[in-house]
N, C-alpha and C positions, 0 to 999 in steps of 0.2 A: 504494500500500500504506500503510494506514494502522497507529501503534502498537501497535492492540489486533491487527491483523493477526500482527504481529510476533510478539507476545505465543503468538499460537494453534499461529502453525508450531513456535515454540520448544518450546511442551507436548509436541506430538507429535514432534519430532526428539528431544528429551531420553528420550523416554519416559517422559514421566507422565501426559499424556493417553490414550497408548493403549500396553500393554506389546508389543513383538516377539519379548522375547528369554526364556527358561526359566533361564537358569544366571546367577551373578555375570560367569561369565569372559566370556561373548558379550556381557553390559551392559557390562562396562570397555572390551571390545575396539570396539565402536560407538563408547563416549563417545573414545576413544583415550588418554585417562587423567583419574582424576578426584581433585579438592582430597582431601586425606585427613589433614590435619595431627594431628584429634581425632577417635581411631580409634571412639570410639563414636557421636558424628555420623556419621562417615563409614559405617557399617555401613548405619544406616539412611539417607543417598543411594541404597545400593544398595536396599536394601529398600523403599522408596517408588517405586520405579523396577521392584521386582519383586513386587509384592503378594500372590503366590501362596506365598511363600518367607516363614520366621522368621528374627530373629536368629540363632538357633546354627545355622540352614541357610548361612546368607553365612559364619557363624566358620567351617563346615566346610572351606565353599570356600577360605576366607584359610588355614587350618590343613594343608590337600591342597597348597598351592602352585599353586590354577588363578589365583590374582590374588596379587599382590606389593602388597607399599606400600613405599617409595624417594622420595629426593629425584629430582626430573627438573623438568626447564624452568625457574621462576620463579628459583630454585627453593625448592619445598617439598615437604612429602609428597605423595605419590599416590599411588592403587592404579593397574596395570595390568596388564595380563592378562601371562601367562608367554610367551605367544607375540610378545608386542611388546618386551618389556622391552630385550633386548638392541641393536636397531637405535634403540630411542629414546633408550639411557644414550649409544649414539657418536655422533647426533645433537645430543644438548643439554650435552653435559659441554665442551665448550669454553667456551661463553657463560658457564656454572656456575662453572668454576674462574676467570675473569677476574671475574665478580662477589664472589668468595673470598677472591679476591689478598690485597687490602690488608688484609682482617680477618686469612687466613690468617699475614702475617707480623706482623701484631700482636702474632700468639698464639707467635711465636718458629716456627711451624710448616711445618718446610723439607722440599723434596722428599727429603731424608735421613732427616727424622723419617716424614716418611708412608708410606717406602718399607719402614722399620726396621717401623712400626708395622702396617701390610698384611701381612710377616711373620709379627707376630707373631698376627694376626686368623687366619691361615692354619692356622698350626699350632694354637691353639684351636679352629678350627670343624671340623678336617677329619673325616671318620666320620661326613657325615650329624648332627654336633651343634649344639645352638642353644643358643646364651648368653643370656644378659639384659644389659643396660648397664652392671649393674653387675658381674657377670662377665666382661664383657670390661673394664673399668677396672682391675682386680684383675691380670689377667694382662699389661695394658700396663704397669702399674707395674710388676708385678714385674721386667717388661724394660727399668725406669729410663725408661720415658715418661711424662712427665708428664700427668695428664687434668684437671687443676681448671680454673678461671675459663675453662669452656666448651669446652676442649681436645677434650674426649672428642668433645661432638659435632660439631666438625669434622674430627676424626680419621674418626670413622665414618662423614660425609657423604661424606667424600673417598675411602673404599672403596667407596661405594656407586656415588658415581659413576666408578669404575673396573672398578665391575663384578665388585670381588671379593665384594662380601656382600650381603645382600638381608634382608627380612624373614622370618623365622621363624615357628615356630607359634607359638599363645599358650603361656605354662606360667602355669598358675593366673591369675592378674587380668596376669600382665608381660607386654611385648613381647618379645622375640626377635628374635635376627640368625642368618645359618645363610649358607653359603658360598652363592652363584648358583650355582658352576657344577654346584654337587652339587643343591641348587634345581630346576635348570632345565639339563638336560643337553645339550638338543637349543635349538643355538643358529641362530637365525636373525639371517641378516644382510642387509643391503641397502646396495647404493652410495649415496653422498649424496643422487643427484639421486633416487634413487625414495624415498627415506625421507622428503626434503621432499613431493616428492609425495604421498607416504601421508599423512602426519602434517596437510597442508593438505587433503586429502578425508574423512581423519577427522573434522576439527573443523567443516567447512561441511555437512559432512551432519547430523551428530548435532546442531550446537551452532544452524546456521542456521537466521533468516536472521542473518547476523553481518558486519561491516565490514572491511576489512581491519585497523585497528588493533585491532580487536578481537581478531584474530587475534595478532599481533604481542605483545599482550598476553598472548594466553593461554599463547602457545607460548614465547614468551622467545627467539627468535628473534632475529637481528639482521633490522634492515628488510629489507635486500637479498636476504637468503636468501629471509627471508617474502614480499617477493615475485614471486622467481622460484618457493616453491611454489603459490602464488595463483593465476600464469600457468597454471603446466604442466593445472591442474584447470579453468580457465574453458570448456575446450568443452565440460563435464556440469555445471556450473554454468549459475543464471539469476542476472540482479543487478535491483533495482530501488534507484529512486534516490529519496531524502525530502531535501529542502530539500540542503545540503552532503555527505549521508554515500548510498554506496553500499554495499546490503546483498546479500550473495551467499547462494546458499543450492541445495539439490540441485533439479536440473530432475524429479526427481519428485513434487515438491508446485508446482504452478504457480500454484494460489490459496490463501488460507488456508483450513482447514479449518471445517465446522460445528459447533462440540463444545459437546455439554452444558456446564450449570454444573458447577463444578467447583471443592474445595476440597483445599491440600496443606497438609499442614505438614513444611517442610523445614527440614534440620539447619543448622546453623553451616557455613558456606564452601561451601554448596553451587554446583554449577555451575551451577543456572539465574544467581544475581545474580552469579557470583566471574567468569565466567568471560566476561564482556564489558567493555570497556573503559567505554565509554557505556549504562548500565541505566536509562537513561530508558523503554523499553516497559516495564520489570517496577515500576519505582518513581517515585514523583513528587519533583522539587526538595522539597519541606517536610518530605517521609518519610526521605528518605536519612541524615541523621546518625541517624536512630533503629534504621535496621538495620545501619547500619556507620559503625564509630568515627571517630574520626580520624587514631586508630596503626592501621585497616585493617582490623579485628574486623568479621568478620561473622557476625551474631547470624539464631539460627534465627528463621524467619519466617512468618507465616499469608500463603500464596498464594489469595486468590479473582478466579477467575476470570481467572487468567495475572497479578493485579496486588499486590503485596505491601501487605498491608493491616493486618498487625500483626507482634506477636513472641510465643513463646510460649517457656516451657521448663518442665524433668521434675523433679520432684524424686521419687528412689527411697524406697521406705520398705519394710516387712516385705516384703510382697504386693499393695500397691499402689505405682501410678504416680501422682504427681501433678502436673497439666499447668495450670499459671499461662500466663492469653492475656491479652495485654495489648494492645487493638485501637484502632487508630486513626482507627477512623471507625466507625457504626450500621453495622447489617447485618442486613438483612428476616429474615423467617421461614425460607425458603429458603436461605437462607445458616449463619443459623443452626444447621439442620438438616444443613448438608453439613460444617460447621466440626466438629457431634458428630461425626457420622459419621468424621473425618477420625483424631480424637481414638479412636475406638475402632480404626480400621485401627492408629494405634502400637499401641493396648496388644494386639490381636491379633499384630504383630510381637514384641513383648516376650513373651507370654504372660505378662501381666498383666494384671491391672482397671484404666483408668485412671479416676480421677477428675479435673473440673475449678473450677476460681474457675466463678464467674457471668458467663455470656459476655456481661453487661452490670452 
C-alpha cells in the first residue's frame, strides 16, 4: 500500500469522497467525535462531509440536541452525536481530569469548589434553560466563586466532563450550556471493555487506514487501554504494513479505491490532518509548518487530490464571501477548475456568493 493509497481510503472512510450519511447526527456518530474547538469551522466539517445540507440545516441539528459539542478525549471540543455522549464522557474523563490536575490547582480549584460550583450550574440551568458564559459567571459569582484568570473555563470543563452540562442552543451569535441530563434524557451506557471496543471501531472504520499511535493520539487514551481496544477489533480489521508503521483499517475496503479528481476545502482542525499522529499521506515535510503552527494551529487547507496543497480562508462582508487561497504549488486547468468549483460548494453552504484572489 502505497501513500496516495492511504490518502484514497481516508477520502472515502471520512466521507468526503463519497457521502453515506443524510443527517449531522449519523456523520458525528460514524466519525465517533469530531475537533470542534471553532464552532464555525466546525459546522462546515460537517457540511463538507454533507453536501446536500446548508449551514442553518447543521445549526438546526446543533440547536434540536441530535449533536453536542463538549470537551472529550484530548481534551478539546467536539461534537458528538447525543447517542454517544454519555458512554464516551465515563470513558475519557479520567485521563481529562489527570491532564487538569496540576493547572486545576493552580487555579486554587478544589473538589469543594467544583462541587459548590456544579450546584450552582444546576440550579441555573434547570427548566430546560441555556445560559451563555457569561451568564453563568454572573451566577457563580454571585455564589462567591470566583471565575477570572480562566477559572470559568475550567469550572465548566469540569461539569462537562461530569456530565452535568452540555452545549446548548445558539441564542443570537453566543454559545450556550443547558443541563445533559434534561439534553439528553435517555442515557446510554456501556461497560469499559465495550466502550473501548466501540470507540476503537469507530475510529478505524471512519478514520482508516490509521496506526495504532495514531489512535492513541486521537482518542487520549492511555497506551494500554488503547491497546486492549485495538485487540478486541482486529478480527474485522485488515492491517498493512509500510517500512516501521502498521496501518489498520475496516476489512470492507480491501484495496484502495478509484476516485475521480477531486478538490476540498476544509476548515481549521479538521479530522482528515488533526486526527493522525503521522500526516505524512495528506502532507509533505516542506508543507507542514505552513498548515500547522508550532503552538498546534491548524489552519484551513486546499485538499487536491487527498494531498494538502494550500491554505485558504473567508473573509465575510455584506453579501458576499471572500475566499483568499494561498497555494503552494501550480495547478493545471483541471484543478483549477475543481478548486472553483470547491469554492462555490462553500458559498452554496453559506448561501452566499463567494468571491476569490486569482488562483494564480
Amino acid at each position: 500500500m502505497e501513500q496516495s493509497e492511504i490518502s484514497a481510503i481516508r477520502l472515502q472512510n471520512q466521507q468526503l469522497a463519497v457521502t453515506s450519511f443524510h443527517t449531522p447526527k449519523e456523520l458525528v456518530g460514524w466519525m465517533g467525535a469530531m475537533q470542534a474547538q471553532d464552532f464555525i469551522q466546525a459546522k462546515w466539517a460537517l457540511g463538507v462531509r454533507l453536501p446536500h445540507l446548508t449551514e442553518e440545516q447543521i445549526l438546526s441539528a446543533f440547536n434540536q440536541g441530535d449533536i453536542l459539542r463538549t470537551h472529550l478525549m484530548r481534551p478539546t471540543w467536539h461534537f458528538v452525536s447525543a447517542d454517544d455522549i454519555y458512554w464516551l464522557l465515563e470513558l475519557t474523563a479520567k485521563q481529562i481530569k489527570s491532564a487538569m490536575k496540576a493547572r486545576n490547582r493552580d487555579l486554587e480549584l478544589t473538589e469543594a469548589v467544583f462541587k459548590k460550583s456544579q450546584e450552582v450550574l444546576v440550579k441555573a440551568l434547570e427548566g430546560h434553560r441555556s445560559l451563555t458564559r457569561e451568564e453563568l459567571s454572573s451566577q457563580l459569582n454571585r455564589a462567591e466563586i470566583s471565575t477570572d484568570e480562566n477559572r470559568l473555563s475550567h469550572i465548566l470543563m469540569e461539569a462537562e466532563i461530569d456530565g452535568i452540562i452540555c452545549s446548548g442552543g445558539i441564542r443570537g451569535k453566543k454559545q450556550t450550556h443547558a443541563l445533559l441530563s434534561e439534553r439528553v434524557p435517555q442515557k446510554k451506557n456501556l461497560i469499559k471493555e465495550e466502550a473501548l471496543a466501540l470507540l476503537a471501531k469507530k475510529y478505524f472504520t471512519s478514520h482508516g487506514p490509521a496506526t495504532f499511535p495514531d489512535f492513541v493520539w486521537w482518542s487520549g487514551l492511555p497506551v494500554a487501554e488503547a491497546r486492549k481496544a485495538l485487540d478486541m477489533n482486529k478480527s474485522t480489521l485488515i492491517s498493512e504494513t509500510i517500512g516501521n508503521d502498521t496501518y489498520w483499517f475496516s476489512d470492507s475496503i480491501s484495496i484502495a479505491p478509484s476516485l475521480p479528481d477531486s478538490v476540498y476545502l476544509l476548515p481549521a482542525f479538521d479530522e482528515y490532518l488533526i486526527s493522525y499522529k503521522n500526516r505524512s499521506a495528506a502532507i509533505t515535510a516542506d508543507h507542514h509548518s505552513k498548515a500547522i503552527s508550532s503552538n498546534g494551529i491548524f489552519r484551513p487547507v486546499v485538499v487536491v487530490n487527498g494531498q494538502i496543497s494550500g491554505l485558504w480562508k473567508r473573509t465575510l462582508q455584506k453579501e458576499i464571501t471572500s475566499i483568499e487561497l494561498d497555494h503552494f504549488r501550480p495547478h493545471n486547468q483541471k484543478e483549477k477548475d475543481l478548486i472553483a468549483k470547491a469554492v462555490e460548494n462553500y458559498g452554496r453552504f453559506v448561501k452566499m456568493r463567494c468571491t476569490t484572489n486569482s488562483l494564480y
